[in-house]
TIMI-2910 file (N, C-alpha, C, CB; in pm, 1 decimal, decimal comma, always signed):
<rs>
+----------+----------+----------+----------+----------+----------+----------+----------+----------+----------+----------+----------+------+
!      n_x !      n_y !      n_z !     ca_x !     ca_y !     ca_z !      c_x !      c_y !      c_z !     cb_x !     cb_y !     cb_z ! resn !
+----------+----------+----------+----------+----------+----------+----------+----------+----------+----------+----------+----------+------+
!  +7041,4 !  +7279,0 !  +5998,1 !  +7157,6 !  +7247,8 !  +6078,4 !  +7146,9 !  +7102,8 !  +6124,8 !  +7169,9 !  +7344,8 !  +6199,0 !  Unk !
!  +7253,4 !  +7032,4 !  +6102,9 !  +7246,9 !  +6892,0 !  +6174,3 !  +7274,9 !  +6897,4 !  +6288,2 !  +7323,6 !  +6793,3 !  +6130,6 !  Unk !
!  +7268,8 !  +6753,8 !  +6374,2 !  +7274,2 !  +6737,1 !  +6494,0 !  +7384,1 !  +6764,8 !  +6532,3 !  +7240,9 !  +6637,0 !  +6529,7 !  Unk !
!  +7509,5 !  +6714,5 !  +6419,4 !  +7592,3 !  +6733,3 !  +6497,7 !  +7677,0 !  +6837,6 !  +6506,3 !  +7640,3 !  +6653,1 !  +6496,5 !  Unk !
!  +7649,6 !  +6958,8 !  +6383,0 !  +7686,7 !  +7079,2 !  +6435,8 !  +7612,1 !  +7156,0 !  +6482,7 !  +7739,0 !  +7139,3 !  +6371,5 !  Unk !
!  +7505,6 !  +7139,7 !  +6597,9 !  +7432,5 !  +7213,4 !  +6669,8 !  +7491,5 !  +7205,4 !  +6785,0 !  +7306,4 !  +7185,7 !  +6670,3 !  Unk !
!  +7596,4 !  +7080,2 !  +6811,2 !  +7612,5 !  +7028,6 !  +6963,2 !  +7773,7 !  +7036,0 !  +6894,0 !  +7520,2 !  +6846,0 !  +7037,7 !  Unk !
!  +7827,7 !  +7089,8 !  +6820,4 !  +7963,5 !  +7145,3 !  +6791,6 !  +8024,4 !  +7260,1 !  +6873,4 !  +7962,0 !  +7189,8 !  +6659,9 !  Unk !
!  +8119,8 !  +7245,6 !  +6961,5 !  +8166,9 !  +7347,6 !  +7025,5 !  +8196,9 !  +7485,9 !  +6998,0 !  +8245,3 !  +7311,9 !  +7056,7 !  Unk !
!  +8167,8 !  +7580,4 !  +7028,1 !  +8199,1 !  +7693,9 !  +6917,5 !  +8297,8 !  +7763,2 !  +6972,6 !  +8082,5 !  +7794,4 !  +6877,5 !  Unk !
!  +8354,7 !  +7866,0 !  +6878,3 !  +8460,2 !  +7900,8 !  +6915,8 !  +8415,7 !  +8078,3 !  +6896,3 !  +8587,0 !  +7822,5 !  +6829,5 !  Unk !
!  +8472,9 !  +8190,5 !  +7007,3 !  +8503,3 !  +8304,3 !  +6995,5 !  +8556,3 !  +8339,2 !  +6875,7 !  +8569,0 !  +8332,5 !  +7082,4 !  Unk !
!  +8650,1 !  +8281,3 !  +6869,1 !  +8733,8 !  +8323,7 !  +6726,2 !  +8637,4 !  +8289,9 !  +6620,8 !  +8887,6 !  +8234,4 !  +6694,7 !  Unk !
!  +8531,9 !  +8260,0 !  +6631,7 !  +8453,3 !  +8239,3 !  +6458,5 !  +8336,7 !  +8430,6 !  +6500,0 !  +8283,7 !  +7987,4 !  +6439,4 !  Unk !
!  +8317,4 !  +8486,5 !  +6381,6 !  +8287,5 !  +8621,9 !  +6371,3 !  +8128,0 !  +8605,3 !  +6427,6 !  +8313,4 !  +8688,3 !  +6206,3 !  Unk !
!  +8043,3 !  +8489,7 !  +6429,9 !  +7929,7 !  +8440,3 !  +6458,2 !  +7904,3 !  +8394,4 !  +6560,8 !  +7900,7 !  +8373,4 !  +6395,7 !  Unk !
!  +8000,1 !  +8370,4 !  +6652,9 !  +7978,4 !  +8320,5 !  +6760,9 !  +7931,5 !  +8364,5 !  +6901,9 !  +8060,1 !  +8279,9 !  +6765,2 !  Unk !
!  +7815,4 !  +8328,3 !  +6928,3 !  +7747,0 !  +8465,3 !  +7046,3 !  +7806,9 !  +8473,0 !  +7177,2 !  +7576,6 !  +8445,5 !  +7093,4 !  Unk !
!  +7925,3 !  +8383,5 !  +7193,3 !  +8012,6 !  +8436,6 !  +7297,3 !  +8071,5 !  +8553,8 !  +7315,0 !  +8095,9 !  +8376,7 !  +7305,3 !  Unk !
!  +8091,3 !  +8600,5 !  +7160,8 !  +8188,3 !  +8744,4 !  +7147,4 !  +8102,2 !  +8847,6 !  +7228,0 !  +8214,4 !  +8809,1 !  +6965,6 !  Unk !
!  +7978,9 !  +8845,9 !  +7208,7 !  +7833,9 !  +8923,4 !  +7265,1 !  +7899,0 !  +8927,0 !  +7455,7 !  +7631,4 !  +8782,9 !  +7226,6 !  Unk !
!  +7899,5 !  +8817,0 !  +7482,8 !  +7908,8 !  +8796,2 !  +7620,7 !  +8058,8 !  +8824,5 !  +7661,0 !  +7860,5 !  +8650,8 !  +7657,5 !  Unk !
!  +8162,9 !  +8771,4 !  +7600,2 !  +8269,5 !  +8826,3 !  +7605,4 !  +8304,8 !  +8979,7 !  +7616,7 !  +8311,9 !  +8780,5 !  +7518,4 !  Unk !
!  +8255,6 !  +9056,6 !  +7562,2 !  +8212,6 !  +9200,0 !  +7525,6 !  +8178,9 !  +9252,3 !  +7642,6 !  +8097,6 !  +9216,7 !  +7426,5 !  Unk !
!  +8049,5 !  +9173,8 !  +7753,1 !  +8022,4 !  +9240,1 !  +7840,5 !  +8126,9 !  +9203,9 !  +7933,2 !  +7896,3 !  +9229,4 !  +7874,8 !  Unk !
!  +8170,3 !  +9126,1 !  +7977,4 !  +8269,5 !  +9097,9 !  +8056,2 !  +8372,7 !  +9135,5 !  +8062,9 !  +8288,4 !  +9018,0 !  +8058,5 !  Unk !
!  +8444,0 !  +9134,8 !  +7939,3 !  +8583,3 !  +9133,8 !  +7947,7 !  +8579,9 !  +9341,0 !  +7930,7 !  +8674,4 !  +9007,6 !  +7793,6 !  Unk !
!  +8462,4 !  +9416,7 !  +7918,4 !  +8494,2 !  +9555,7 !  +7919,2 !  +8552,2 !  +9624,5 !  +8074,4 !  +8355,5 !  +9626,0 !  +7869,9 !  Unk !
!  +8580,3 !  +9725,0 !  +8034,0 !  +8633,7 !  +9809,5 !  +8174,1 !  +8554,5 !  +9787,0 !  +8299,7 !  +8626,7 !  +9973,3 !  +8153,8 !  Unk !
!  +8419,9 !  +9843,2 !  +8217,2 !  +8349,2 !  +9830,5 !  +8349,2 !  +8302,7 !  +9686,2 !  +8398,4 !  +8226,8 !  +9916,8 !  +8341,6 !  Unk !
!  +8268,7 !  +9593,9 !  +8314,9 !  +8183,8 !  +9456,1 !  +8323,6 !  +8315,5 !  +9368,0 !  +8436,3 !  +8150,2 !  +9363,0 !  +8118,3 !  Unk !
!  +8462,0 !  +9402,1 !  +8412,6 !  +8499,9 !  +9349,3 !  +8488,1 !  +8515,0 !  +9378,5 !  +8631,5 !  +8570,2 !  +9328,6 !  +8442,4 !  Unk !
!  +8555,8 !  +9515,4 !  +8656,3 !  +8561,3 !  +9562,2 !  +8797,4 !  +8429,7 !  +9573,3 !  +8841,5 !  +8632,5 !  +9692,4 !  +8817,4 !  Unk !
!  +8300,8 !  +9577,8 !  +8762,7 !  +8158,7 !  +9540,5 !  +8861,8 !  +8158,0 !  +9384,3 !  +8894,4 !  +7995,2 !  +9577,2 !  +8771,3 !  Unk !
!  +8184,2 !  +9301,2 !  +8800,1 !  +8234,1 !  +9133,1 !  +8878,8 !  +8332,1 !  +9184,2 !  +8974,0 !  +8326,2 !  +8992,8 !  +8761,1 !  Unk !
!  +8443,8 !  +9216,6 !  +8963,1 !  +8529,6 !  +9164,8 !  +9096,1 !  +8514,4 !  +9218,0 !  +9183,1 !  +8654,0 !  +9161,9 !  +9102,6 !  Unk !
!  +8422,3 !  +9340,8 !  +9202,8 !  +8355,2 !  +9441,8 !  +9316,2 !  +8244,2 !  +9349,3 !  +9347,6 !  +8297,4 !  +9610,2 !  +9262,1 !  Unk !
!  +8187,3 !  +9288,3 !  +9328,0 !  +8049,0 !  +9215,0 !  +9372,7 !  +8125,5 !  +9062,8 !  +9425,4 !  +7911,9 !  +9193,3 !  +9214,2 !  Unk !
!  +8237,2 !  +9064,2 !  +9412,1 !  +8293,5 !  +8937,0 !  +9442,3 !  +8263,3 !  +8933,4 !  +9655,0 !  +8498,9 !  +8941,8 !  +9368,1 !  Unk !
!  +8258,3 !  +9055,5 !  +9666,5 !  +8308,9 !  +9128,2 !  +9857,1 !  +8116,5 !  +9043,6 !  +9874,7 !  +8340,2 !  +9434,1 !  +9899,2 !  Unk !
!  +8034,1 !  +9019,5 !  +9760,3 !  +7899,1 !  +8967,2 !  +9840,7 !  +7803,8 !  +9111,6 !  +9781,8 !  +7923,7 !  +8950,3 ! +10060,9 !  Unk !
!  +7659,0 !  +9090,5 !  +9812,0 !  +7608,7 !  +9168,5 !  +9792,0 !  +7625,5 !  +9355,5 !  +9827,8 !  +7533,0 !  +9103,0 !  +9823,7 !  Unk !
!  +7573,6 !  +9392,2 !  +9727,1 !  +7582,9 !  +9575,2 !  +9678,2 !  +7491,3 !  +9615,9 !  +9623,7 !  +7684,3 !  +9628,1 !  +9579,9 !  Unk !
!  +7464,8 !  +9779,2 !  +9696,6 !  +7363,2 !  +9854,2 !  +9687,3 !  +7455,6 !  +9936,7 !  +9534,4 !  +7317,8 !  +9947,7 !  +9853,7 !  Unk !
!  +7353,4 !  +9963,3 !  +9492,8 !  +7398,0 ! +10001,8 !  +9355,6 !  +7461,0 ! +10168,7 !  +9378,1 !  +7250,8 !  +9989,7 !  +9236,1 !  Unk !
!  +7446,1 ! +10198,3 !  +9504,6 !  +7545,8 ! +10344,2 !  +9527,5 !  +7681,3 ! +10288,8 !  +9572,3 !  +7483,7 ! +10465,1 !  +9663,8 !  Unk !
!  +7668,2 ! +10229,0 !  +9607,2 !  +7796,1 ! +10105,3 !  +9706,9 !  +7905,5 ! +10115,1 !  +9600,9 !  +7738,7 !  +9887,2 !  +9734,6 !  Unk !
!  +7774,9 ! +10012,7 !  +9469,8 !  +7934,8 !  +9968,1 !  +9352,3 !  +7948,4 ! +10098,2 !  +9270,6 !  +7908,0 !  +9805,6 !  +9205,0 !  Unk !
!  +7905,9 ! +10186,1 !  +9287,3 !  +7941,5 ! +10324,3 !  +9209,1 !  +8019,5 ! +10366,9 !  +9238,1 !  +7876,8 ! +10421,4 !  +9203,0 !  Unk !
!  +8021,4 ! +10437,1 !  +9443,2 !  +8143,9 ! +10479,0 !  +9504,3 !  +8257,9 ! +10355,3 !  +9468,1 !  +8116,8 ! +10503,2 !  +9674,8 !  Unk !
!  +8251,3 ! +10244,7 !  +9468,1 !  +8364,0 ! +10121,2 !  +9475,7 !  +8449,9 ! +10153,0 !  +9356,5 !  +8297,2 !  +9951,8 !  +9461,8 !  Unk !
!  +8342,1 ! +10159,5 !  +9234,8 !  +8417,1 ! +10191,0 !  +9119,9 !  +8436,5 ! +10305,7 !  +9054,3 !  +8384,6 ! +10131,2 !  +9043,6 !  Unk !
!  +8543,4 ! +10361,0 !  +9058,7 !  +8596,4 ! +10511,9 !  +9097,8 !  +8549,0 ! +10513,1 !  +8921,3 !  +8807,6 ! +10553,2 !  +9173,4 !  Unk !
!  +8535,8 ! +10658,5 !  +8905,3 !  +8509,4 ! +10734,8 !  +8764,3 !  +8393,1 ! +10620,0 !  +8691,8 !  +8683,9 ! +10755,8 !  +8654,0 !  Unk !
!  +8316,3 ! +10569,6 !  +8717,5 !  +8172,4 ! +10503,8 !  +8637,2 !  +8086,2 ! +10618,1 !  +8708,3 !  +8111,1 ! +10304,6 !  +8682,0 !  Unk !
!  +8022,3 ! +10636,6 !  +8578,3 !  +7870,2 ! +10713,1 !  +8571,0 !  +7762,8 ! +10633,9 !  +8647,4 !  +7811,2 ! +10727,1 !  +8407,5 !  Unk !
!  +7672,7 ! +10705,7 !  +8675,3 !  +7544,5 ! +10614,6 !  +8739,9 !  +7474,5 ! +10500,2 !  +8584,8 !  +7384,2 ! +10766,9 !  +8812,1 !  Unk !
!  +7490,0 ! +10608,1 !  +8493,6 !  +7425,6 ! +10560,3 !  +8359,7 !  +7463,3 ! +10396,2 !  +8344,5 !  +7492,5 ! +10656,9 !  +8219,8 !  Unk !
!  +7645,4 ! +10474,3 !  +8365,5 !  +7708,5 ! +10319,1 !  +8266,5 !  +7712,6 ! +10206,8 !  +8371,4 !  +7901,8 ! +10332,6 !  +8191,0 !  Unk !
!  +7710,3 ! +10223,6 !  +8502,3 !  +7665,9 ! +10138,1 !  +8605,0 !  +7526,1 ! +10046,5 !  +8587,8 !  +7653,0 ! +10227,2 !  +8718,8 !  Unk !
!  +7407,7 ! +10138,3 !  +8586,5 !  +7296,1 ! +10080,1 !  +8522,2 !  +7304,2 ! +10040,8 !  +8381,7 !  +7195,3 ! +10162,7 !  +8533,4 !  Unk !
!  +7366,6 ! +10099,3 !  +8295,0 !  +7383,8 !  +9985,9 !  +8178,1 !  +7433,7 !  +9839,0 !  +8142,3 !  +7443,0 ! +10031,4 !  +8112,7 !  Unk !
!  +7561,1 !  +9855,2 !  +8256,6 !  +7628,9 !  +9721,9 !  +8252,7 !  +7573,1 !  +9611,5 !  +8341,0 !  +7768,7 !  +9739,6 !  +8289,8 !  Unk !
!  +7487,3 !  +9696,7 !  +8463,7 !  +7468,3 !  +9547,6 !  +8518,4 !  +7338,1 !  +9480,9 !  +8461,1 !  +7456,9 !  +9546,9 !  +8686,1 !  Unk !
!  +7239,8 !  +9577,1 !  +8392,1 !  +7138,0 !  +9512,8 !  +8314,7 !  +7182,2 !  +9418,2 !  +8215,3 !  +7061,8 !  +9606,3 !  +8251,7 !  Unk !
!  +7283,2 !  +9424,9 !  +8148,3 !  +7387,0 !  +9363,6 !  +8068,6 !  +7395,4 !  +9234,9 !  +8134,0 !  +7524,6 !  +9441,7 !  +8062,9 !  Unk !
!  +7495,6 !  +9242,9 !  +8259,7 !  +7558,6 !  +9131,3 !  +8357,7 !  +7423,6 !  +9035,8 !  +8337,7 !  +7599,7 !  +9189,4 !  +8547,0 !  Unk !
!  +7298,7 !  +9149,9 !  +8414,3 !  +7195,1 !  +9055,7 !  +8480,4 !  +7118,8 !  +8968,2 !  +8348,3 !  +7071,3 !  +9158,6 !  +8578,4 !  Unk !
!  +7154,3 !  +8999,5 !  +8251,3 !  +7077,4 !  +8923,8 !  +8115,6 !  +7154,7 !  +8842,0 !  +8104,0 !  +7051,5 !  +8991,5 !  +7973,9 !  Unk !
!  +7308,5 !  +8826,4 !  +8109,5 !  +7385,5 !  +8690,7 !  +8077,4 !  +7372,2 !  +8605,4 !  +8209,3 !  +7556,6 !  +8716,3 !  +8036,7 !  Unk !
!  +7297,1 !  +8646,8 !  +8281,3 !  +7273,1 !  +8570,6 !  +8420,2 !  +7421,6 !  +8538,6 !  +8527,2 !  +7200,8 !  +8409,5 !  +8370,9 !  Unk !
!  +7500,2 !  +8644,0 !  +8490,8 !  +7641,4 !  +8709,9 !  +8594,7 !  +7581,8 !  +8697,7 !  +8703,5 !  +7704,6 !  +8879,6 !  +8582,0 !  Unk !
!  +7491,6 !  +8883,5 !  +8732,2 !  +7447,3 !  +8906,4 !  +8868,2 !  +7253,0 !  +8906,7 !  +8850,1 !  +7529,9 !  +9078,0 !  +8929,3 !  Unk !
!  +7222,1 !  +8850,1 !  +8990,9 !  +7141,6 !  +8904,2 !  +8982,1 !  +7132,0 !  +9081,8 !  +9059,1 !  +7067,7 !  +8802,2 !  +9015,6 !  Unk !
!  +6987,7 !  +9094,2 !  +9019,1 !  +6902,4 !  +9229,3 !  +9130,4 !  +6793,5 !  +9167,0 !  +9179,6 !  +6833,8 !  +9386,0 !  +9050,4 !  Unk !
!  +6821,5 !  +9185,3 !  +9295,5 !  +6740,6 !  +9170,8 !  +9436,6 !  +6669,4 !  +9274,7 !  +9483,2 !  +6822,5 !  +9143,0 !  +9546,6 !  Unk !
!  +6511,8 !  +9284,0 !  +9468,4 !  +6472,7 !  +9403,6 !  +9546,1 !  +6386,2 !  +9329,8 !  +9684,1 !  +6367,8 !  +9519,2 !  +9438,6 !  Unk !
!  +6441,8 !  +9436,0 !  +9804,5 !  +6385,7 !  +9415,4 !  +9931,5 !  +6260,0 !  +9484,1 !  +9899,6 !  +6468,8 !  +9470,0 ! +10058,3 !  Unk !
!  +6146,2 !  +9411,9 !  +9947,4 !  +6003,5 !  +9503,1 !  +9975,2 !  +6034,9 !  +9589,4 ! +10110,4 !  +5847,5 !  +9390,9 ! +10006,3 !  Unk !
!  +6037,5 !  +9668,1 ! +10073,1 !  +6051,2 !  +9814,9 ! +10177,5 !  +6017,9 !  +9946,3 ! +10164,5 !  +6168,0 !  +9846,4 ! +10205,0 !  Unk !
!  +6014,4 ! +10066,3 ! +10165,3 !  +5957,9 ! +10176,3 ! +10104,0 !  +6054,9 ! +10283,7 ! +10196,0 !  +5776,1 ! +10185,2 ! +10116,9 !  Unk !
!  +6141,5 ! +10302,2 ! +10096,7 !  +6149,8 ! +10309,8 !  +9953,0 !  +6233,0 ! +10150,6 !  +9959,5 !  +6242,7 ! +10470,3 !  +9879,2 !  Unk !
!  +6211,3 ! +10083,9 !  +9818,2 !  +6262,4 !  +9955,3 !  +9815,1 !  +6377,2 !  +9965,0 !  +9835,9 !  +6244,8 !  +9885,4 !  +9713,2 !  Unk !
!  +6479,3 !  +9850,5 !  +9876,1 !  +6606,1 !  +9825,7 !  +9845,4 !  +6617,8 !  +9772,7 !  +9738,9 !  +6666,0 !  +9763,6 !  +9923,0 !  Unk !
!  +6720,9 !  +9790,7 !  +9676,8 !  +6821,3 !  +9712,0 !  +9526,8 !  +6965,1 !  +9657,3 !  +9593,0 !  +6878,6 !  +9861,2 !  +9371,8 !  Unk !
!  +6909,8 !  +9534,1 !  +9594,7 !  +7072,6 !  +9480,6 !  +9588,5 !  +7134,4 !  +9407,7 !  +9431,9 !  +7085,3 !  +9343,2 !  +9719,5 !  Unk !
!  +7266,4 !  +9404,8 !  +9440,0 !  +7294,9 !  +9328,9 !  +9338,5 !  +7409,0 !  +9236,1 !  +9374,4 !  +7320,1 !  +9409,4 !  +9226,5 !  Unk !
!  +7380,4 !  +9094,1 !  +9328,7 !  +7519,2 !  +9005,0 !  +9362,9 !  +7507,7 !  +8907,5 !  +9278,4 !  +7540,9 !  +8941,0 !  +9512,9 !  Unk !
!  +7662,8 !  +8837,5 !  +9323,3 !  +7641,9 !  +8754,8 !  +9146,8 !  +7597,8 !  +8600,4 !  +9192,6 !  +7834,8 !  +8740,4 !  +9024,3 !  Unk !
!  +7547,6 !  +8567,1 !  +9068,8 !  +7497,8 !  +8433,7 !  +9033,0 !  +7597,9 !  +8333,5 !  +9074,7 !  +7468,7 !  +8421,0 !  +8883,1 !  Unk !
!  +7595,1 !  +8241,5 !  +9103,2 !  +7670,3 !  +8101,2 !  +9094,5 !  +7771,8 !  +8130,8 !  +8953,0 !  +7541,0 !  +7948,6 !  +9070,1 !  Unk !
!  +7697,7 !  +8130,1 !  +8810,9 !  +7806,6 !  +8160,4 !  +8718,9 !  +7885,2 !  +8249,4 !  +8733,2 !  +7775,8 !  +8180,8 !  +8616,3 !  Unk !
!  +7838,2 !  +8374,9 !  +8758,3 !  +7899,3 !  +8522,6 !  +8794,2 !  +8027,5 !  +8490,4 !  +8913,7 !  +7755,2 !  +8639,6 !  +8871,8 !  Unk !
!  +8009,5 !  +8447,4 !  +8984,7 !  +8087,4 !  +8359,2 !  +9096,1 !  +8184,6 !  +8308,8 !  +9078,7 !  +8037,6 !  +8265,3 !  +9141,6 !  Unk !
!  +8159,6 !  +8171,5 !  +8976,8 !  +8280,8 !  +8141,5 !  +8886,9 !  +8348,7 !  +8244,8 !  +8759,8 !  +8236,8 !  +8014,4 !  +8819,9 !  Unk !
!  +8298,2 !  +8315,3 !  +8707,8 !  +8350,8 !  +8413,9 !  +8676,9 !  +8447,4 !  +8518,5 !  +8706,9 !  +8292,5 !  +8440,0 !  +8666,5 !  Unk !
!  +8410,9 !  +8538,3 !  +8854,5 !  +8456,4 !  +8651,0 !  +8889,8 !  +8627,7 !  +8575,9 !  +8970,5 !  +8321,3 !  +8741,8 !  +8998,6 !  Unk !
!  +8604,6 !  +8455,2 !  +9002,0 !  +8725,0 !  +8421,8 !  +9035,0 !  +8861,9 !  +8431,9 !  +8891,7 !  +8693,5 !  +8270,5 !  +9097,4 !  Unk !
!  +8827,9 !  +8404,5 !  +8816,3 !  +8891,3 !  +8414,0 !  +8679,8 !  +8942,7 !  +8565,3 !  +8690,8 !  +8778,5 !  +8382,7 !  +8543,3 !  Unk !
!  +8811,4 !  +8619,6 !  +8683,1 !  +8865,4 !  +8768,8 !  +8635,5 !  +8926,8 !  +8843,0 !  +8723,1 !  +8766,1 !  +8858,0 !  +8591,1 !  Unk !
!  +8931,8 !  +8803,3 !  +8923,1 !  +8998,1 !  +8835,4 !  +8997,0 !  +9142,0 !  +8858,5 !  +8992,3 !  +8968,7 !  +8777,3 !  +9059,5 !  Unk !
!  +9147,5 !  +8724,7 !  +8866,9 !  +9324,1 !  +8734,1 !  +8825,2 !  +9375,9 !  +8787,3 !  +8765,2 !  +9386,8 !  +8661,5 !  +8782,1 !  Unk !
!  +9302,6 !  +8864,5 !  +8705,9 !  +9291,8 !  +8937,5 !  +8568,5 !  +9374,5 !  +9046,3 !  +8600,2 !  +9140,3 !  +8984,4 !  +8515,4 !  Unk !
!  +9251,9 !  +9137,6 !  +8752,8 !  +9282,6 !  +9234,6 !  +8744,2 !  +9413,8 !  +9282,2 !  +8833,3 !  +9176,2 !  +9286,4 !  +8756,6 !  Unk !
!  +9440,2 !  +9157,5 !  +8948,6 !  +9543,1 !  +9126,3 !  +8973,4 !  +9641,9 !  +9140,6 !  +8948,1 !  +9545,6 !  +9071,4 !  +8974,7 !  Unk !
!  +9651,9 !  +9068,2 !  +8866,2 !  +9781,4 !  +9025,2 !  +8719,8 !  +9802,4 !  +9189,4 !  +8664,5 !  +9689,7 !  +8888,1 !  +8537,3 !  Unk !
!  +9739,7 !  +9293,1 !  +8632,8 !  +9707,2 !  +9379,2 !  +8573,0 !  +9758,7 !  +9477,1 !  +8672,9 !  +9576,7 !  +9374,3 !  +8529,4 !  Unk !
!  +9721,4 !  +9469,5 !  +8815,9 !  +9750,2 !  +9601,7 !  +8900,3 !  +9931,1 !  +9547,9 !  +8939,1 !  +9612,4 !  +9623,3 !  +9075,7 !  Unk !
!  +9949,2 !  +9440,9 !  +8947,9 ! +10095,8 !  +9370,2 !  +8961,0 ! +10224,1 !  +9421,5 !  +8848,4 ! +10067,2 !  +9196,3 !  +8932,7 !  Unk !
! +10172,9 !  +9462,9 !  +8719,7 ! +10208,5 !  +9439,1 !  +8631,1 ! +10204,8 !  +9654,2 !  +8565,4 ! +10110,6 !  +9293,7 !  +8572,2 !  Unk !
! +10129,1 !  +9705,0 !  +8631,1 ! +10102,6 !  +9808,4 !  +8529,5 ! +10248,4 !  +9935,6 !  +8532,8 !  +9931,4 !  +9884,2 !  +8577,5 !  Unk !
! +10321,8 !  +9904,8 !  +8639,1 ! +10436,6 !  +9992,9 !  +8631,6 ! +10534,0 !  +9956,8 !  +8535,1 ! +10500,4 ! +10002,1 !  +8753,7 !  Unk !
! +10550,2 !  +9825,5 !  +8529,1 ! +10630,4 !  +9752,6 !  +8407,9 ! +10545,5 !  +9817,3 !  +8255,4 ! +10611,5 !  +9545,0 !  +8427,2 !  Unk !
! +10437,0 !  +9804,2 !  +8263,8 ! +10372,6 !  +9814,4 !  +8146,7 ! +10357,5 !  +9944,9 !  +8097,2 ! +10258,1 !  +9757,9 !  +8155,0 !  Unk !
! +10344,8 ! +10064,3 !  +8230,6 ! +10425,6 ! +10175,6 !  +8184,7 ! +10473,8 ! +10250,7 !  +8128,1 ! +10461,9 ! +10184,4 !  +8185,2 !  Unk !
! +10613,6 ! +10177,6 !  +8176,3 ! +10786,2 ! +10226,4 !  +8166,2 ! +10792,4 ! +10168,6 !  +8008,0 ! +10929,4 ! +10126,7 !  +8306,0 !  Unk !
! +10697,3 ! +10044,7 !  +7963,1 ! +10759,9 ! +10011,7 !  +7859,1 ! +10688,1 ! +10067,0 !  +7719,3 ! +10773,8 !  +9868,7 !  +7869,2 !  Unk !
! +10541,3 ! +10137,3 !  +7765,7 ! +10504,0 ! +10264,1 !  +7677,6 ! +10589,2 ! +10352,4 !  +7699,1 ! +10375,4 ! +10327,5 !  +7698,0 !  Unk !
! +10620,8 ! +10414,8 !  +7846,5 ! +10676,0 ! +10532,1 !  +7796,3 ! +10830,6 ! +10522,9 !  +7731,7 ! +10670,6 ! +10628,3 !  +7911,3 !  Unk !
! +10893,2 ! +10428,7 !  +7686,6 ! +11033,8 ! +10385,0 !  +7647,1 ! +10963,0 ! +10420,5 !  +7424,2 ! +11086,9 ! +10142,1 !  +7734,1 !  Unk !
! +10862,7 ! +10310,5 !  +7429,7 ! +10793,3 ! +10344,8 !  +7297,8 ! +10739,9 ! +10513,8 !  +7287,3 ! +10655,0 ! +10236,1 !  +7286,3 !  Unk !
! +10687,5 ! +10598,6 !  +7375,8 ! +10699,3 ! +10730,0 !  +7364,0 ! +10507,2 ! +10751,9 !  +7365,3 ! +10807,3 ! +10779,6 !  +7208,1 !  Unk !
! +10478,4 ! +10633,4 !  +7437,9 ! +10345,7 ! +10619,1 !  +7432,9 ! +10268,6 ! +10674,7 !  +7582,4 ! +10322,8 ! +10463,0 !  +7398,7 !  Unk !
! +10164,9 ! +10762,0 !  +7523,4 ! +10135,8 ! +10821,0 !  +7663,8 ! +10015,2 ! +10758,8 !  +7737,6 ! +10108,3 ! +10974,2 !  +7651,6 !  Unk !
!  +9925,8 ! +10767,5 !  +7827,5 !  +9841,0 ! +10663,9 !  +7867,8 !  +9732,7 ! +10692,6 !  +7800,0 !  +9817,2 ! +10648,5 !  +8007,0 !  Unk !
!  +9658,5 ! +10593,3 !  +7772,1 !  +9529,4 ! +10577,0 !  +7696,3 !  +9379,7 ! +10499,3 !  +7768,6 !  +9578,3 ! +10489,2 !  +7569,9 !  Unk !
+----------+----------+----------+----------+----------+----------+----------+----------+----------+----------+----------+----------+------+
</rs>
């Protein structure tokens, strides 16, 4: 690889590009409402479970190990007995989560329109 396509911008849209990886965790059901739930500041990992209605404990612990590898959120453990686990997000996760705040925004603003205009197509919810 040359220099200068090592320091070539890459793009999502190419099938190779390891953003799609990270994109993937983020932009899923859960990866986003655990960002914009951690946006309120640090959470006990029962906290963002009750917060986020219908997630498993599983897929909770799956995604934020996820988050915490793209360096989103961290986990914080208090020395205590029994320890605490907190989780909150990173500086990136931070800027992230403002983005995706709009997202879901835009999304809860929008879902009666979006609807009416499945159920006009004869489409039921998915």
């Amino acid at each position: 690889m040359t220099r200068s396509e090592a320091s070539a911008p890459r793009s999502a849209f190419d099938s190779d590009c390891p953003s799609r990886t990270v994109l993937n965790h983020v932009a899923s059901r859960w990866g986003t409402l655990i960002i914009t739930c951690l946006r309120g500041g640090p959470q006990r990992f029962y906290v963002l479970r009750d917060s986020i209605g219908g997630i498993s404990e599983k897929m909770l612990s799956q995604n934020l190990r996820l988050l915490a590898t793209d360096g989103l959120v961290e986990r914080r453990v208090e020395p205590s007995s029994p320890p605490q686990v907190t989780y909150a997000l990173t500086p990136l996760g931070e800027e992230l989560a403002e983005h995706l705040q709009s997202l879901v925004d835009w999304v809860t603003l929008r879902t009666d329109e979006i609807l009416a205009t499945r159920a006009r197509h004869g489409v039921g919810d998915s």
